[in-house]
TORKOL-4160 file (C-alpha; in steps of 0.2 Angstrom, whole numbers, padded with zeros to 4 digits, m for minus):
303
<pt num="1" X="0054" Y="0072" Z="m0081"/>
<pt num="2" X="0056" Y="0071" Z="m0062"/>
<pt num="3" X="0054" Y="0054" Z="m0054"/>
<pt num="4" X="0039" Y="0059" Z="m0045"/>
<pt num="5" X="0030" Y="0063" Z="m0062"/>
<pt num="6" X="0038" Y="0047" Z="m0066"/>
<pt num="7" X="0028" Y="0036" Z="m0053"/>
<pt num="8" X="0013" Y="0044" Z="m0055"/>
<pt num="9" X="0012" Y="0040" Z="m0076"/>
<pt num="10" X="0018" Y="0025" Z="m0071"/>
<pt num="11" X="0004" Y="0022" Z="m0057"/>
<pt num="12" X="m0009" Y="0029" Z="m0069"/>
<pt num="13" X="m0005" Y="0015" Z="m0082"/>
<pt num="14" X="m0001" Y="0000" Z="m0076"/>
<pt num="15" X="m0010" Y="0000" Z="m0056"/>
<pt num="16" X="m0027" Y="m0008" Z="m0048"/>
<pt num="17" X="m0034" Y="0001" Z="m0038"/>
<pt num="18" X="m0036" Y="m0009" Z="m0020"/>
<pt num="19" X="m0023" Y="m0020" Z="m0027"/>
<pt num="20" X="m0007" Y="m0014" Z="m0035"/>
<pt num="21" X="0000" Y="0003" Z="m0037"/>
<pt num="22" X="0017" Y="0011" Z="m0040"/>
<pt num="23" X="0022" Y="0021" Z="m0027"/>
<pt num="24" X="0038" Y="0033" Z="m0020"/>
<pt num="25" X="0050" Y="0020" Z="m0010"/>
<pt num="26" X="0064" Y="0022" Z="0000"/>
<pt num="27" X="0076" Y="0033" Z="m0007"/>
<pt num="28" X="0064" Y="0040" Z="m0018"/>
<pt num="29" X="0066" Y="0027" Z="m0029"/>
<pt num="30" X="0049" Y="0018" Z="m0040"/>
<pt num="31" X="0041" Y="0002" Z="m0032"/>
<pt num="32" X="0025" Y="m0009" Z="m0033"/>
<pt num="33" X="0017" Y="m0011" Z="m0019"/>
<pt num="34" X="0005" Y="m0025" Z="m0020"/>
<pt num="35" X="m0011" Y="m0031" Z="m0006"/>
<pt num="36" X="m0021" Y="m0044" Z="m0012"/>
<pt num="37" X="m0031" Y="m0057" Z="m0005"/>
<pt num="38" X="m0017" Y="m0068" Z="m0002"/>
<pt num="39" X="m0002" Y="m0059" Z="0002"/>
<pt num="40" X="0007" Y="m0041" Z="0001"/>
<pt num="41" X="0024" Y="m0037" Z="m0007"/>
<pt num="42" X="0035" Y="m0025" Z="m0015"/>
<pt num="43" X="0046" Y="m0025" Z="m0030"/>
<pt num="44" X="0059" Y="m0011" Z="m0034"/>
<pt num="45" X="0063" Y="m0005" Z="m0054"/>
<pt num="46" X="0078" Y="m0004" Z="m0047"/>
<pt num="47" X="0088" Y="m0020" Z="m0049"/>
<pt num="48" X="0069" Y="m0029" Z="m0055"/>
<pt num="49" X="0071" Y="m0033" Z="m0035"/>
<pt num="50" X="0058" Y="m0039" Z="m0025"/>
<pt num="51" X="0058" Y="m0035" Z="m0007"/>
<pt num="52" X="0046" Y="m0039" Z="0003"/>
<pt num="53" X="0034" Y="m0054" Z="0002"/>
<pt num="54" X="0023" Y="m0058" Z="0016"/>
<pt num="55" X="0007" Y="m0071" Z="0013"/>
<pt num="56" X="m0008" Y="m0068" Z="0023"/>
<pt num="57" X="m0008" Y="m0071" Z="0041"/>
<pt num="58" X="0012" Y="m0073" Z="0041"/>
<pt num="59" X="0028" Y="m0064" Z="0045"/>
<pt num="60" X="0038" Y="m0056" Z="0034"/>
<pt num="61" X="0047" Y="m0071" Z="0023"/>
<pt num="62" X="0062" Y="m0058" Z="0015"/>
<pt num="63" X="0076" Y="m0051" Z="0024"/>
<pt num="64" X="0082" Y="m0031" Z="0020"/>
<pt num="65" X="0096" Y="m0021" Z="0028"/>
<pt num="66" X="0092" Y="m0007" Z="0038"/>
<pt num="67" X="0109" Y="0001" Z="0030"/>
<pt num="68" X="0105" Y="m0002" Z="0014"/>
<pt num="69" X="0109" Y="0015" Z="0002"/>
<pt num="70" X="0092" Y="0014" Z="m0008"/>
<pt num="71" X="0100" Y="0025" Z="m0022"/>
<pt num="72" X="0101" Y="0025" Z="m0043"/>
<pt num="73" X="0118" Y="0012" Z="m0045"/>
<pt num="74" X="0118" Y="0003" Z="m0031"/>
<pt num="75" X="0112" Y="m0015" Z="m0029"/>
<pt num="76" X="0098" Y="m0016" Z="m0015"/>
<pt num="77" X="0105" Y="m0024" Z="0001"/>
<pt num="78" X="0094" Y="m0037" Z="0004"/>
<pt num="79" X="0078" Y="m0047" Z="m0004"/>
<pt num="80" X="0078" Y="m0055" Z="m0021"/>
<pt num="81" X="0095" Y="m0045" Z="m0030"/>
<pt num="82" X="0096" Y="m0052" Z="m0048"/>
<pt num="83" X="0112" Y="m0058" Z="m0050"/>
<pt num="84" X="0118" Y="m0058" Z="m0072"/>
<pt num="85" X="0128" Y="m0061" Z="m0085"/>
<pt num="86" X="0139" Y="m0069" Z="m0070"/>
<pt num="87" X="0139" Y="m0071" Z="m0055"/>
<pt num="88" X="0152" Y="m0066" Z="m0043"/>
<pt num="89" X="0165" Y="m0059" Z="m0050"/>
<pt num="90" X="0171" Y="m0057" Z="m0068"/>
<pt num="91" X="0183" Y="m0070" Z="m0072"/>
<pt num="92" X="0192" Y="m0056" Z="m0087"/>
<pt num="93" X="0189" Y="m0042" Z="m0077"/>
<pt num="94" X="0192" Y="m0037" Z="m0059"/>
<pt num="95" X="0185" Y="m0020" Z="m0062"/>
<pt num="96" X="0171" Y="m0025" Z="m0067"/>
<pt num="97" X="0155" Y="m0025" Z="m0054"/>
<pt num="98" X="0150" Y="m0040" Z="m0043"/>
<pt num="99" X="0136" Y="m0049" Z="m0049"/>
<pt num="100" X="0137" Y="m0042" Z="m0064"/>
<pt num="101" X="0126" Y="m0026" Z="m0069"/>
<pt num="102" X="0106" Y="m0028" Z="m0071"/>
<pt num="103" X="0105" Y="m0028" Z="m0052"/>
<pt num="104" X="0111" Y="m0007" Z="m0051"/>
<pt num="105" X="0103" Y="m0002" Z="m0065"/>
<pt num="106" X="0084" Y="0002" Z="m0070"/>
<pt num="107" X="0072" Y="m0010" Z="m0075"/>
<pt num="108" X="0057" Y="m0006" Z="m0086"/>
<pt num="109" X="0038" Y="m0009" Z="m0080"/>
<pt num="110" X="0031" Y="m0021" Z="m0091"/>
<pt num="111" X="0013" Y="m0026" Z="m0084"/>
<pt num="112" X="0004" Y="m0028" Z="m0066"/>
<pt num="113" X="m0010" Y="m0043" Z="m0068"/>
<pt num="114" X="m0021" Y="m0049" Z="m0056"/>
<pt num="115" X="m0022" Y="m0069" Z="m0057"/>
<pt num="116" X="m0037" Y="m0074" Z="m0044"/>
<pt num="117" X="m0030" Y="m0070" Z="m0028"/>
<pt num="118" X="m0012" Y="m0067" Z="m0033"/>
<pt num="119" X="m0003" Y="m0051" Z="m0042"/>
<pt num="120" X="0009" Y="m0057" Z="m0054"/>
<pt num="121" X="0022" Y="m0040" Z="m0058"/>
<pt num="122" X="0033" Y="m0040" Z="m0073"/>
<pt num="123" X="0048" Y="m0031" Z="m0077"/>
<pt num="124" X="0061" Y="m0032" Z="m0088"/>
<pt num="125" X="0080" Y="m0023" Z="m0096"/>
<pt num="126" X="0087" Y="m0024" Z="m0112"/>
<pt num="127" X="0105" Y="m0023" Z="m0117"/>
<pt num="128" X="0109" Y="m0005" Z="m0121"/>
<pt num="129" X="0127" Y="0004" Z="m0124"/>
<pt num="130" X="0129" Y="0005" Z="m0106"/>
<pt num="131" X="0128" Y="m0016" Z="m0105"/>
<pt num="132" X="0139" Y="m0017" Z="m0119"/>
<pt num="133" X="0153" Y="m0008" Z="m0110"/>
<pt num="134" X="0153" Y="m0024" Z="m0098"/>
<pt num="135" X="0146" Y="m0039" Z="m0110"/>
<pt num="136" X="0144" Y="m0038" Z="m0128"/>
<pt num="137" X="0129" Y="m0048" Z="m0132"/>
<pt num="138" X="0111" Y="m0040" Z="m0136"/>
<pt num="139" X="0098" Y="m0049" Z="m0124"/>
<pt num="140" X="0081" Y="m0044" Z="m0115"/>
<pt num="141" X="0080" Y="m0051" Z="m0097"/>
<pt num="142" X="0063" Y="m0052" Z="m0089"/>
<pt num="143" X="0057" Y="m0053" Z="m0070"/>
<pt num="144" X="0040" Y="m0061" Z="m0069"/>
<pt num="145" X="0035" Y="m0063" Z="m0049"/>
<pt num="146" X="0017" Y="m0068" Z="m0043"/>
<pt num="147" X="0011" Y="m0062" Z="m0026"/>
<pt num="148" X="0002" Y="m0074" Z="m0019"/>
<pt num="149" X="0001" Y="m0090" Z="m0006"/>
<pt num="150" X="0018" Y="m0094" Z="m0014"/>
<pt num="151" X="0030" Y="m0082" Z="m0019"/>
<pt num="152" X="0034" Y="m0089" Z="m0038"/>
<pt num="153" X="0050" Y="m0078" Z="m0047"/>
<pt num="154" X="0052" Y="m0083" Z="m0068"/>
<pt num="155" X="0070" Y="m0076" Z="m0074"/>
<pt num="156" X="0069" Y="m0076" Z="m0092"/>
<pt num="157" X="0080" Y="m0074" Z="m0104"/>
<pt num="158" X="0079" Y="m0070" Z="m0123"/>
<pt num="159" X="0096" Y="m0069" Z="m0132"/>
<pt num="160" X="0091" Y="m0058" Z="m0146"/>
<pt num="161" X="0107" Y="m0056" Z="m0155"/>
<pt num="162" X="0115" Y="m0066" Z="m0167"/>
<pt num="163" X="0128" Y="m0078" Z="m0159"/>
<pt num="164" X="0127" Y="m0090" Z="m0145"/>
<pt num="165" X="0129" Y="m0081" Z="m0127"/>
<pt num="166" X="0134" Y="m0091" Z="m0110"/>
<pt num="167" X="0129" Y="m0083" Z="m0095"/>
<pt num="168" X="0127" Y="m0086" Z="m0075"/>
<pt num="169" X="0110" Y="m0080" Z="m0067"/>
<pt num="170" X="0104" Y="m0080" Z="m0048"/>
<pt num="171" X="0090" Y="m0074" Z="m0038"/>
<pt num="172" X="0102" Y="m0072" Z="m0023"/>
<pt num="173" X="0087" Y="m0072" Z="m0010"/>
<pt num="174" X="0088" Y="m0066" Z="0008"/>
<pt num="175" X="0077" Y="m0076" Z="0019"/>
<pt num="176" X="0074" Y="m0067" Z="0035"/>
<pt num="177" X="0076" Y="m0079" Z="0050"/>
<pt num="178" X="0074" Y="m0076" Z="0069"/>
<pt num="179" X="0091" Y="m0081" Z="0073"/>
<pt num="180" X="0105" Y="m0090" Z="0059"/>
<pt num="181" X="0114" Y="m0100" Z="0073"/>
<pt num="182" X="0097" Y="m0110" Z="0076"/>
<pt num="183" X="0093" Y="m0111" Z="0057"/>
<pt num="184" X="0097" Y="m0125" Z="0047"/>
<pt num="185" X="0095" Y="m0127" Z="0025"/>
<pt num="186" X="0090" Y="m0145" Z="0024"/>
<pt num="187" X="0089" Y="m0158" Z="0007"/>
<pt num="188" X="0109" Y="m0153" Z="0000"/>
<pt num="189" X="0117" Y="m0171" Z="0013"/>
<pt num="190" X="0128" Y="m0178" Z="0001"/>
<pt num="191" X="0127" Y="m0166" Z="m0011"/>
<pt num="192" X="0146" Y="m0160" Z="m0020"/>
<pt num="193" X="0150" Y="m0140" Z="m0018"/>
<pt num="194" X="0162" Y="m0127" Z="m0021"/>
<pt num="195" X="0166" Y="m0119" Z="m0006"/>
<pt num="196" X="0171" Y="m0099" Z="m0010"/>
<pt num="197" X="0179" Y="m0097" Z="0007"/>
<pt num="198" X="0192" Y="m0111" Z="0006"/>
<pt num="199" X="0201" Y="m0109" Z="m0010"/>
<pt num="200" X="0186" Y="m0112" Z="m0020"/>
<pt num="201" X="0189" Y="m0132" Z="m0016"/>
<pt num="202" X="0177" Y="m0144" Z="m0022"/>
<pt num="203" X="0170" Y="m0155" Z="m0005"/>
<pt num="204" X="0153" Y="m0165" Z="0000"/>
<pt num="205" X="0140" Y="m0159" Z="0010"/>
<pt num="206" X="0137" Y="m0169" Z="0028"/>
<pt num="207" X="0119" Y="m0170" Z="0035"/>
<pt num="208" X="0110" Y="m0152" Z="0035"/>
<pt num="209" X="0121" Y="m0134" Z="0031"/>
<pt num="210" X="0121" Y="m0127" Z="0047"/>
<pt num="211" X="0129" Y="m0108" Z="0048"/>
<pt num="212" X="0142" Y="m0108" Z="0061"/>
<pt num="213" X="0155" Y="m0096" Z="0052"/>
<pt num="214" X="0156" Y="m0086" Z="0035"/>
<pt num="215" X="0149" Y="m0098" Z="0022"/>
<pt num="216" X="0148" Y="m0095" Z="0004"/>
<pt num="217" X="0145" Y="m0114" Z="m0003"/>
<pt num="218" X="0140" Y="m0118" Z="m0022"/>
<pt num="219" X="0131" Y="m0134" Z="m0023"/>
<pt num="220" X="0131" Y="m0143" Z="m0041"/>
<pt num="221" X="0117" Y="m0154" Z="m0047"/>
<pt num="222" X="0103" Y="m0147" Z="m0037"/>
<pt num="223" X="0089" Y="m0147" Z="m0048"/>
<pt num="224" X="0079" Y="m0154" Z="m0034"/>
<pt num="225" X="0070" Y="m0142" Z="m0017"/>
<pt num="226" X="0078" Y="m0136" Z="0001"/>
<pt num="227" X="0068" Y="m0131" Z="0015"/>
<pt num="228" X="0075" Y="m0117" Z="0028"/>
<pt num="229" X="0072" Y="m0124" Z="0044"/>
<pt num="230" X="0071" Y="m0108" Z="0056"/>
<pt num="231" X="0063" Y="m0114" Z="0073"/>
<pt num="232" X="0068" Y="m0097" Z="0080"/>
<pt num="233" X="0051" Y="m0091" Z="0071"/>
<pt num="234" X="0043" Y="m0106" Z="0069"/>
<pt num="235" X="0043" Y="m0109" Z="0052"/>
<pt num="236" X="0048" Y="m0120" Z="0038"/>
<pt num="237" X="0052" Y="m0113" Z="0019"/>
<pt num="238" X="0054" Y="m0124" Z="0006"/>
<pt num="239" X="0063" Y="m0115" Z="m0010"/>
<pt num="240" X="0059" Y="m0126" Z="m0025"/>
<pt num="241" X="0063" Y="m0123" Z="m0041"/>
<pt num="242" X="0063" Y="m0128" Z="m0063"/>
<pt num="243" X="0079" Y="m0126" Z="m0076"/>
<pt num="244" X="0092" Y="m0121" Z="m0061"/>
<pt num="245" X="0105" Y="m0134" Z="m0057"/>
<pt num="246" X="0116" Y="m0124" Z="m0044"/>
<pt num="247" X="0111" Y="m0118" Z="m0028"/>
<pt num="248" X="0120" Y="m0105" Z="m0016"/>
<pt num="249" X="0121" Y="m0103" Z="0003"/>
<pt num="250" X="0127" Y="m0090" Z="0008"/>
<pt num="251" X="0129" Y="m0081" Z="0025"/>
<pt num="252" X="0145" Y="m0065" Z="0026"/>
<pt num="253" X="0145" Y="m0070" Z="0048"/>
<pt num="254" X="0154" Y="m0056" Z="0059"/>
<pt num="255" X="0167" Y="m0049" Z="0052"/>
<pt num="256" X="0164" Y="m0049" Z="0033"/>
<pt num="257" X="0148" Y="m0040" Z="0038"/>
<pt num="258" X="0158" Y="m0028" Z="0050"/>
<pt num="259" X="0168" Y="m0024" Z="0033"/>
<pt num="260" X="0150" Y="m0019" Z="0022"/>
<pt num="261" X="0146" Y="m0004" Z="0022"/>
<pt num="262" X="0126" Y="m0008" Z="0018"/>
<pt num="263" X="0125" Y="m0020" Z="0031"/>
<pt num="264" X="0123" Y="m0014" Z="0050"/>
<pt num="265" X="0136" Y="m0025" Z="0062"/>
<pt num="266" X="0126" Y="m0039" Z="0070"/>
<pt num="267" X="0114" Y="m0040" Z="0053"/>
<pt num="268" X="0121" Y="m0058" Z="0050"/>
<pt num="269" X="0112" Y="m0065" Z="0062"/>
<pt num="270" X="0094" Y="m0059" Z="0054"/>
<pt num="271" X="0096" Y="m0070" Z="0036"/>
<pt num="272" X="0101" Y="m0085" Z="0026"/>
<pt num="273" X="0105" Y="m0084" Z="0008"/>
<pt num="274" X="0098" Y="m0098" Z="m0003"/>
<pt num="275" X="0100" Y="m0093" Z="m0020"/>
<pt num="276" X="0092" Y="m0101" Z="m0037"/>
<pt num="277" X="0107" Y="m0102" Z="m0049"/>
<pt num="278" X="0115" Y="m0110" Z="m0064"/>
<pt num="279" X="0132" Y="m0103" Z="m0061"/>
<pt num="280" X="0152" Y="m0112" Z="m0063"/>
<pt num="281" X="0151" Y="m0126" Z="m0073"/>
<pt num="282" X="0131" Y="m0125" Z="m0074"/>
<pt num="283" X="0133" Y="m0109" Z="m0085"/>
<pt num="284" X="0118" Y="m0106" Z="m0097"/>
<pt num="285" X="0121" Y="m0111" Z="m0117"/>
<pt num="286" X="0110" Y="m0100" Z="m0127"/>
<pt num="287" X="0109" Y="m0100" Z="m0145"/>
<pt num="288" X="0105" Y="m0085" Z="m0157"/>
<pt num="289" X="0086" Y="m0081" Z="m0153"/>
<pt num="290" X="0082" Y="m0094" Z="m0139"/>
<pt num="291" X="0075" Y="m0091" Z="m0125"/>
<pt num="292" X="0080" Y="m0098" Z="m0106"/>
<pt num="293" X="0067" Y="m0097" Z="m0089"/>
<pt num="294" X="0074" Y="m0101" Z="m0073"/>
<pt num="295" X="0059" Y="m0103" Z="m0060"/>
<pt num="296" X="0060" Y="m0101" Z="m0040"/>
<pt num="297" X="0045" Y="m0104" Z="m0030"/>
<pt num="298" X="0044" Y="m0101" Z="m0010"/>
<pt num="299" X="0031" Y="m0108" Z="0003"/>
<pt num="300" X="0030" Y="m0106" Z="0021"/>
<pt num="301" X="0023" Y="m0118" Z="0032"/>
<pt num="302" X="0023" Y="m0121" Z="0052"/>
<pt num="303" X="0039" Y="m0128" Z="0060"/>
């Protein structure tokens, strides 16, 4: 069966009509596209990836690179890219892909609901023979994100195999903001981190992270909310969050973005990355048959 017979079984089963409805997307590639009362949006089976989320009356919130490949594989450049079993790359294996694998691969439609004046979208992947080849352990990983006045993303995690599984988890969100030299990421002052582009050093955060060169920083203990200060479009967004302990900033600046190939040259100026993590030493524990949810929800309000 063809992907367009695909969408349209798809769309027959699980879409509302004037609501919800799964639709061809870029690429080709299976999406929901959601308009409700209080926002529209757009999630890709590919990856379980939101990508667009804007509430009522405001601008787009999520940034997407024009050069992104949009095909069966390969991670989505942009948006909400579901980063598991690690993150980064594979301490045991150099070979193995960044980020680890559910973010390139298919995910299954589980259920569209309306909730009042929100759309919550749920989709989930299972481990499979082609998981195993990476990671060894049986689990079911779900993507639950309402639509709404808030944008609210649940990661769930079920490990249904017989032993204990550790794992790192992200949502490794693109914020779209007007211009990243103007943007600040404010509530991580004092905070201890792992800084990625300097040896992986531990050091302390100093007032507000503002992006003047490649950043790739990995704050510890941050069960708390950051707010993305972008006066460039004259708004505030304020990341808060449950059962995540790390979060990432992360910006590639000019010539780590010269170097992707699905990122256009000058696209580092258009985005923040403030990811929702438990990664390094806040890697999850997960007993046989136990189940894990990380939540992220995102507000926008006037600068």
């Amino acid at each position: 069966m063809g992907t367009k017979e695909t969408i349209v079984e798809l769309n027959a089963e699980f879409g509302i009509a004037s609501v919800a409805r799964v639709v061809e997307g870029k690429g080709g590639l299976p999406k929901v596209e959601v308009t409700c009362t209080a926002a529209t949006g757009e999630m890709y089976l590919l990856g379980g990836e939101v990508t667009s989320w804007k509430p009522r009356g405001r601008e787009e919130t999520l940034f997407v690179s024009a050069a992104s490949k949009w095909e069966g594989g390969k991670a989505i450049r942009g948006g909400v890219p579901v980063c598991f079993p690690w993150f980064g790359n594979k301490a045991d294996d150099p070979k193995a892909p960044a980020h680890g694998f559910v973010r390139a691969k298919a995910w299954r439609l589980d259920s569209i609901e309306r909730k009042g004046d929100a759309v919550t979208v749920s989709m989930s992947i299972t481990s499979d023979e082609g998981t195993k080849k990476w990671w060894p352990a049986e689990f079911r990983l779900v993507q639950r994100t309402t639509f709404g006045a808030e944008l609210v993303m649940e990661l769930e995690m079920t490990n249904s195999g017989s032993a204990p599984q550790r794992f790192e988890e992200a949502l490794h969100t693109y914020f779209r903001v007007g211009d990243i030299t103007k943007a600040r990421v404010r509530g991580l002052d004092g905070i201890r981190y792992i800084d990625k582009t300097d040896g992986f050093r531990e050091k302390r955060q100093q007032g507000d992270v503002v992006i003047g060169k490649e950043t790739d920083n990995v704050y510890l203990d941050t069960a708390h909310a950051v707010e993305i200060e972008d006066p460039a479009m004259g708004r505030r967004i304020r990341v808060s969050k449950e059962n995540s302990l790390a979060t990432v900033v992360w910006n590639p600046w000019i010539e780590k973005a010269k170097a992707m190939s699905d990122m256009g040259d000058e696209e580092w100026r258009q985005f923040v990355c403030v990811e929702t993590c438990n990664v390094a030493k806040h890697a999850v524990g997960l007993e046989a048959g136990a189940q894990h949810r990380m939540r992220a929800a995102i507000t926008i309000s006037k600068f």
